[in-house]
C-alpha beads as a LAMMPS data file, in Angstrom:
LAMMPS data file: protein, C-alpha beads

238 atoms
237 bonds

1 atom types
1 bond types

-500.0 500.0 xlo xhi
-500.0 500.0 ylo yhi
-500.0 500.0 zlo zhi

Masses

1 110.0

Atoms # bond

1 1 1 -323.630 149.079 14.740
2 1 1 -322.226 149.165 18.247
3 1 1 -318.687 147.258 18.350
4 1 1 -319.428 146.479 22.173
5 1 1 -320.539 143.198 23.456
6 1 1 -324.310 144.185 23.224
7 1 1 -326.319 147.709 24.116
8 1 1 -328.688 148.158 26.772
9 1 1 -331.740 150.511 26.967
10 1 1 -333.221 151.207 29.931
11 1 1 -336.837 151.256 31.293
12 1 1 -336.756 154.940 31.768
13 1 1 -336.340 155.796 27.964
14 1 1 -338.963 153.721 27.202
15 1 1 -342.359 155.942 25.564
16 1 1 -345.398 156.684 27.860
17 1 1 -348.903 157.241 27.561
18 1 1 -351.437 157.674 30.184
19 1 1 -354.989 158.605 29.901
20 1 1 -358.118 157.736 32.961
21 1 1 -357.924 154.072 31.419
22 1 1 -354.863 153.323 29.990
23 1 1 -350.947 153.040 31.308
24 1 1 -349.012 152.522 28.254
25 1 1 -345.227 151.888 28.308
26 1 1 -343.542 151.622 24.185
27 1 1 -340.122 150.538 23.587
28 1 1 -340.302 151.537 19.482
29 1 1 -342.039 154.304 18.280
30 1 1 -345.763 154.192 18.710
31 1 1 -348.475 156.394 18.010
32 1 1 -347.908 159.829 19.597
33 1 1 -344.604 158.814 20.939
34 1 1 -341.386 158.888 18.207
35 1 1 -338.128 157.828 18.785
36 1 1 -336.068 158.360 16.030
37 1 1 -333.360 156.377 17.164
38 1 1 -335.507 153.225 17.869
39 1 1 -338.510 153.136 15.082
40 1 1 -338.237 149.069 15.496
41 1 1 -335.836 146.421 15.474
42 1 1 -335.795 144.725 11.931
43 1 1 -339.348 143.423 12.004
44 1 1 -339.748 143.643 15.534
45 1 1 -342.344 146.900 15.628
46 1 1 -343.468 146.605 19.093
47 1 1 -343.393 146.058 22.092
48 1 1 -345.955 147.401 24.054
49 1 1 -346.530 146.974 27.931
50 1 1 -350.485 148.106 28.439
51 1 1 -352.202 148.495 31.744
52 1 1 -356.208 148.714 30.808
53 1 1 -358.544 149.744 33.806
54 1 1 -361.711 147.521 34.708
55 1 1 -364.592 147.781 31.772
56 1 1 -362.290 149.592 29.345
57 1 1 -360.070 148.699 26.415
58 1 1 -359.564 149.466 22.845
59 1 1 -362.778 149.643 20.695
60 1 1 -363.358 147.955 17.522
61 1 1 -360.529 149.012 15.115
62 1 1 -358.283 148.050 12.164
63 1 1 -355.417 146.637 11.179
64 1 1 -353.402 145.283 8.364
65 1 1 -349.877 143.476 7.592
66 1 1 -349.132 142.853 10.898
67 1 1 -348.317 139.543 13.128
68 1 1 -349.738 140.429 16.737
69 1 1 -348.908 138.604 19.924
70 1 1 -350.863 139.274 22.884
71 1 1 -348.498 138.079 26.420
72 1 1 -351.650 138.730 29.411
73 1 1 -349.457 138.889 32.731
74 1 1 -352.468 139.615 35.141
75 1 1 -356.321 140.136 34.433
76 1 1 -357.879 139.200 31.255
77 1 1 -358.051 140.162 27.498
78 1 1 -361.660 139.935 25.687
79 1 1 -361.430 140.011 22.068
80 1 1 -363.642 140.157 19.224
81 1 1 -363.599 140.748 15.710
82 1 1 -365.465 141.464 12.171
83 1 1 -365.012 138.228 11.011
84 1 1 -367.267 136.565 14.561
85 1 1 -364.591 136.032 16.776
86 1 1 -364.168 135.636 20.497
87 1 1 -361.712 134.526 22.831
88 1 1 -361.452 135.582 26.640
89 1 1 -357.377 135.484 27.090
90 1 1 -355.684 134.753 30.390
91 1 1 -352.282 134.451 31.756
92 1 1 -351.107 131.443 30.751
93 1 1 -351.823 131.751 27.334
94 1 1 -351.020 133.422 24.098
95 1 1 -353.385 135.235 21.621
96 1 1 -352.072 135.273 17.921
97 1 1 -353.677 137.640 15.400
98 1 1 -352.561 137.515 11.844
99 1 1 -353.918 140.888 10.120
100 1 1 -352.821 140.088 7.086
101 1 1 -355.628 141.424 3.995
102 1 1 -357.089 143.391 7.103
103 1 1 -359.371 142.860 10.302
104 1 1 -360.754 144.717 13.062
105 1 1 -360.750 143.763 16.471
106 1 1 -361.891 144.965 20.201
107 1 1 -359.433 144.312 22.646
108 1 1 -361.284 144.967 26.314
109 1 1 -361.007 144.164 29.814
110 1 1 -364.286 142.199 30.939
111 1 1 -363.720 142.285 34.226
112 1 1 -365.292 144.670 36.976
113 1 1 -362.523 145.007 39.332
114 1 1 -359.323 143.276 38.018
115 1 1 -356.462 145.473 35.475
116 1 1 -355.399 143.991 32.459
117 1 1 -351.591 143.830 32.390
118 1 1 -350.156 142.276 29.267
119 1 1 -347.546 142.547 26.671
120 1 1 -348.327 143.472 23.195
121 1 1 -346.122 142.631 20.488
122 1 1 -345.742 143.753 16.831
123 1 1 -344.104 142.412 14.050
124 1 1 -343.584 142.776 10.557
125 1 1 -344.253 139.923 7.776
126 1 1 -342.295 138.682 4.866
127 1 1 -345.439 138.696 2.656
128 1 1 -348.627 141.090 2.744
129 1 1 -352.171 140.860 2.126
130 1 1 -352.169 136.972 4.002
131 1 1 -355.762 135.954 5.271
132 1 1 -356.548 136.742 8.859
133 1 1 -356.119 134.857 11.037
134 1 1 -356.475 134.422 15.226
135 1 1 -355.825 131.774 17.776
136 1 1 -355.133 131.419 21.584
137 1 1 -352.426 128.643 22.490
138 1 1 -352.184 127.528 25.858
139 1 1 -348.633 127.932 27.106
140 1 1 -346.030 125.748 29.399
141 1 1 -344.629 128.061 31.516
142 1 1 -340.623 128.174 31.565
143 1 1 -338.414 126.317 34.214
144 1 1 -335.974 128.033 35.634
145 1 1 -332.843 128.047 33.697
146 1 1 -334.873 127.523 30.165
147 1 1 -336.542 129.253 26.764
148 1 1 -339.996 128.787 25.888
149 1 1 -340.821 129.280 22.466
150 1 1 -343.814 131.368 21.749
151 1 1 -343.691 131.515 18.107
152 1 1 -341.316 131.678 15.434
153 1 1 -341.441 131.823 11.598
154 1 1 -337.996 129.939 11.236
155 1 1 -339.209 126.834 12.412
156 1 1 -338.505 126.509 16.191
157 1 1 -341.693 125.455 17.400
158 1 1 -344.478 127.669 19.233
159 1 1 -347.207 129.691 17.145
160 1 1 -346.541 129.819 13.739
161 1 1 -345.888 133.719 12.478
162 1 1 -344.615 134.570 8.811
163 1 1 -341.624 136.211 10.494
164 1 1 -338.162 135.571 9.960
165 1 1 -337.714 136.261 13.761
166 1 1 -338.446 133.467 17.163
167 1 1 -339.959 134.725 19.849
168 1 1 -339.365 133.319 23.510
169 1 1 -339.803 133.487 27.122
170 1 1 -337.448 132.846 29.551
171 1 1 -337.089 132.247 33.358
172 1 1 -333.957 132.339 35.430
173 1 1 -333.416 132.597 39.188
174 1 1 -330.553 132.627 41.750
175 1 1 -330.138 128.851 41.107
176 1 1 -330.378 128.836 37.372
177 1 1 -328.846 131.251 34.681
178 1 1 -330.179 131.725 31.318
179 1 1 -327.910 131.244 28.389
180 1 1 -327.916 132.641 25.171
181 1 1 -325.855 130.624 22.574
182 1 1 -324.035 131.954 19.914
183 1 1 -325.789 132.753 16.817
184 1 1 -323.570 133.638 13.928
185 1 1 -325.317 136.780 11.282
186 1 1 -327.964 137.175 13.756
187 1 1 -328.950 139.338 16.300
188 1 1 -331.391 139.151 19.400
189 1 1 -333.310 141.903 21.507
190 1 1 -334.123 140.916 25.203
191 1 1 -336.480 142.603 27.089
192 1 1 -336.862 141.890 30.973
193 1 1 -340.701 141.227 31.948
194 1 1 -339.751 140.997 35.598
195 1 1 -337.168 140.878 38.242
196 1 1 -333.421 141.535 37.960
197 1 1 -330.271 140.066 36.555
198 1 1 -326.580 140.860 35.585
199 1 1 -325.247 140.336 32.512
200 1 1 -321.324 140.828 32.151
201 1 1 -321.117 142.935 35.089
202 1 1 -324.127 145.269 34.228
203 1 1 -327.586 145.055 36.051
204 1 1 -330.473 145.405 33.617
205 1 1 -334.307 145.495 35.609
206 1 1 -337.716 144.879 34.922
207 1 1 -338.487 147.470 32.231
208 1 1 -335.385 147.115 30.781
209 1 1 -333.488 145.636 27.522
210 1 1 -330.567 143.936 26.099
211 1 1 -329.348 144.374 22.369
212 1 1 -327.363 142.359 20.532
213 1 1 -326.317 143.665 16.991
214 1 1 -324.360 140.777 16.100
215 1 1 -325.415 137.925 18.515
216 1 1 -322.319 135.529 17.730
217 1 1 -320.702 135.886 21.086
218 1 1 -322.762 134.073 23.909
219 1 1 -324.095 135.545 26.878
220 1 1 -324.733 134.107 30.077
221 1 1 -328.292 135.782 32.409
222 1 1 -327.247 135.394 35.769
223 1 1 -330.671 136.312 38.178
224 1 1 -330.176 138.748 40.625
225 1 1 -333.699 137.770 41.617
226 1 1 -336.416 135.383 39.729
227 1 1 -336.605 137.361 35.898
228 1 1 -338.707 136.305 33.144
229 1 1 -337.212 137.591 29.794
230 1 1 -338.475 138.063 26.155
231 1 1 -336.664 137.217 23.696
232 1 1 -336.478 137.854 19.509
233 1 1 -334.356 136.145 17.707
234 1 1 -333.395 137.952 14.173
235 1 1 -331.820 137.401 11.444
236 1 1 -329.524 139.886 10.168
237 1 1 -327.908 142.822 11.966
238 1 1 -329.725 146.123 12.565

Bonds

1 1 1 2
2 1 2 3
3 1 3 4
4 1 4 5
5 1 5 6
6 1 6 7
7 1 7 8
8 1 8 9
9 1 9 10
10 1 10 11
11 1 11 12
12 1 12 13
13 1 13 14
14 1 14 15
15 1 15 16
16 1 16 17
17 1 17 18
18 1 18 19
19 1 19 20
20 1 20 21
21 1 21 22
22 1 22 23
23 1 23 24
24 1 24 25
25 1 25 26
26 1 26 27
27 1 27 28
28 1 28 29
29 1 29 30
30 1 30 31
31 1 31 32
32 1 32 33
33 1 33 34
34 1 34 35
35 1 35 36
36 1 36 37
37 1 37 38
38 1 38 39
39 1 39 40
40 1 40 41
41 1 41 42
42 1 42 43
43 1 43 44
44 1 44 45
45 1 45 46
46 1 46 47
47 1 47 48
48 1 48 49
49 1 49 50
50 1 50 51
51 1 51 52
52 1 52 53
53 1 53 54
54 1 54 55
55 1 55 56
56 1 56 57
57 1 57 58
58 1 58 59
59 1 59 60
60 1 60 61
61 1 61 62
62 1 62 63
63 1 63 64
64 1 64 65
65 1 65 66
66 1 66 67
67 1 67 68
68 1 68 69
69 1 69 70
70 1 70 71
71 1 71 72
72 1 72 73
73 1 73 74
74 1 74 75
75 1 75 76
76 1 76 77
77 1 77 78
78 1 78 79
79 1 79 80
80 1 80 81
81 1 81 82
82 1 82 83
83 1 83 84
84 1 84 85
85 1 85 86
86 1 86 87
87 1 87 88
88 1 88 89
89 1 89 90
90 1 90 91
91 1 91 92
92 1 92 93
93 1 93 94
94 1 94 95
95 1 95 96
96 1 96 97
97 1 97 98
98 1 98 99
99 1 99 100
100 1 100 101
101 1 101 102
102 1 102 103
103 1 103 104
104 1 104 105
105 1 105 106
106 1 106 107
107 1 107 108
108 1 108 109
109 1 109 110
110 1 110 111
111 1 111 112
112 1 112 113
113 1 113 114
114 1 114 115
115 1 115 116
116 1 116 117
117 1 117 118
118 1 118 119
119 1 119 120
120 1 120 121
121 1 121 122
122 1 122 123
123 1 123 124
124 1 124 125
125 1 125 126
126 1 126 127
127 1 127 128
128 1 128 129
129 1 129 130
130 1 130 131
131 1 131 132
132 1 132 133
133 1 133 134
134 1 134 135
135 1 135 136
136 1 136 137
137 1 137 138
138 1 138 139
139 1 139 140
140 1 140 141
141 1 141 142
142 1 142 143
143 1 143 144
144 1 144 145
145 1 145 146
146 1 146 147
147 1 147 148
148 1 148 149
149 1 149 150
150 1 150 151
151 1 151 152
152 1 152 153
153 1 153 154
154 1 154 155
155 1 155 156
156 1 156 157
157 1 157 158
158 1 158 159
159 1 159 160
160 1 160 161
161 1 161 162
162 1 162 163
163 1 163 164
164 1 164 165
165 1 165 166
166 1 166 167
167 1 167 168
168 1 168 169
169 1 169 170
170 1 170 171
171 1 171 172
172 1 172 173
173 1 173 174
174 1 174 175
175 1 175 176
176 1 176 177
177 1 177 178
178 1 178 179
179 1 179 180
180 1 180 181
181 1 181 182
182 1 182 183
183 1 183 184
184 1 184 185
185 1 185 186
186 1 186 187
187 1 187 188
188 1 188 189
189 1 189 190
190 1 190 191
191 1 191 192
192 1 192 193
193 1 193 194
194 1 194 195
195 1 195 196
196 1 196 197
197 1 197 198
198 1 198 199
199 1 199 200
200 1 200 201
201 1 201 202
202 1 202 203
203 1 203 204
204 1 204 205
205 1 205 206
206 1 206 207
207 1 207 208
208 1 208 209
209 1 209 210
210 1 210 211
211 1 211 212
212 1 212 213
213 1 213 214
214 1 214 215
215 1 215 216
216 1 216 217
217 1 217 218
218 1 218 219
219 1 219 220
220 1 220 221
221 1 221 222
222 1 222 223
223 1 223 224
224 1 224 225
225 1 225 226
226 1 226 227
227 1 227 228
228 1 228 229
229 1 229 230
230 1 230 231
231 1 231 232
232 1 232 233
233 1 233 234
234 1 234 235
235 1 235 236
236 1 236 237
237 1 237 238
């Protein structure tokens, strides 16, 4: 456990993938790309920042004993899956797959001309083997200065996930800090979507993340220009 104020990681020792259809950056190990020093965070698994050509994507596959949040930034998301269904996701909105007992799933880009940036997110549940389960929420973007929850499994609104983790989005700009309250035997792990802030003195950009180990002392994210921020909120330290 680090005994400063937080950790940060940076957006160059993030994982990588690239292929003639995919631009894949991982912050936890992933595939073909280990990290042995960050294999998650608690039951955060992933968080994966994808960049899918037009007409391409990930062909019908499996998975199991997972909570899955899909964060679409630009282009569009086309799922489908063994059990009939299908949802076209957009920015705006968040897609919600609960593996659970098992499913598979397609996860395309169905357009012709536009890439699919989005946000990926795994997480691990408290209890296997649930029934599947998938649904697309339509989301209120942040104002500056505030949280959005996404979804939690502790009861703070947004999608529900059998997590013992919240998940959030944040906005802050030159006008309007974000603030992270103390939160006594938890932790958090921030990851910046966009832009550029300060935190203590340090400048953390787009790519980049913040780690608390013990989250008890607040934090103040003061925008060096408009950032949008992820946040997990965990119990425990890790």
């Amino acid at each position: 456990m680090s005994a400063a104020p937080f950790d940060i990681r940076r957006d160059a020792d993030r994982g990588q993938f690239t292929n003639e259809w995919l631009d894949a950056r991982f912050s936890f190990a992933f595939g073909v790309w280990q990290d042995p020093a960050w294999p998650r965070f608690g039951p955060l698994l992933a968080i994966n920042e994808d960049r899918v050509q037009p007409s391409t994507g990930f062909p019908m596959h499996p998975h199991s004993d997972l909570e899955i949040l899909m964060l679409p930034r630009s282009g569009r998301i086309e799922h489908r899956d063994n059990f009939g269904g299908h949802a076209v996701v957009a920015p705006g909105e968040l897609h919600v797959m609960r593996a659970g007992c098992g499913i598979r799933h397609s996860q395309m880009n169905p357009s012709l001309t536009e890439v699919d940036h989005h946000f990926q997110i795994w997480l691990a549940p408290r209890i296997g083997k649930l029934t599947p389960h998938v649904q697309t929420l339509r989301l209120t973007p942040p104002s500056s200065g505030e949280w959005v929850v996404l979804a939690s499994g502790l009861g703070a609104g947004g999608a529900a996930i059998d997590v013992d983790a919240t998940v959030a989005w944040g906005l802050a700009d030159t006008h309007a800090a974000l603030q992270l309250p103390p939160m006594v035997g938890a932790s958090r792990y921030l990851h910046l979507m966009s832009g550029a802030l300060t935190v203590k003195g340090n400048r953390l950009y787009a790519g980049d993340a913040l780690v608390q180990h013990d989250a008890a002392r607040p934090l103040t994210l003061a925008a060096i220009s408009p950032t949008e921020v992820l946040s997990f909120e965990l119990p425990g330290f890790f």
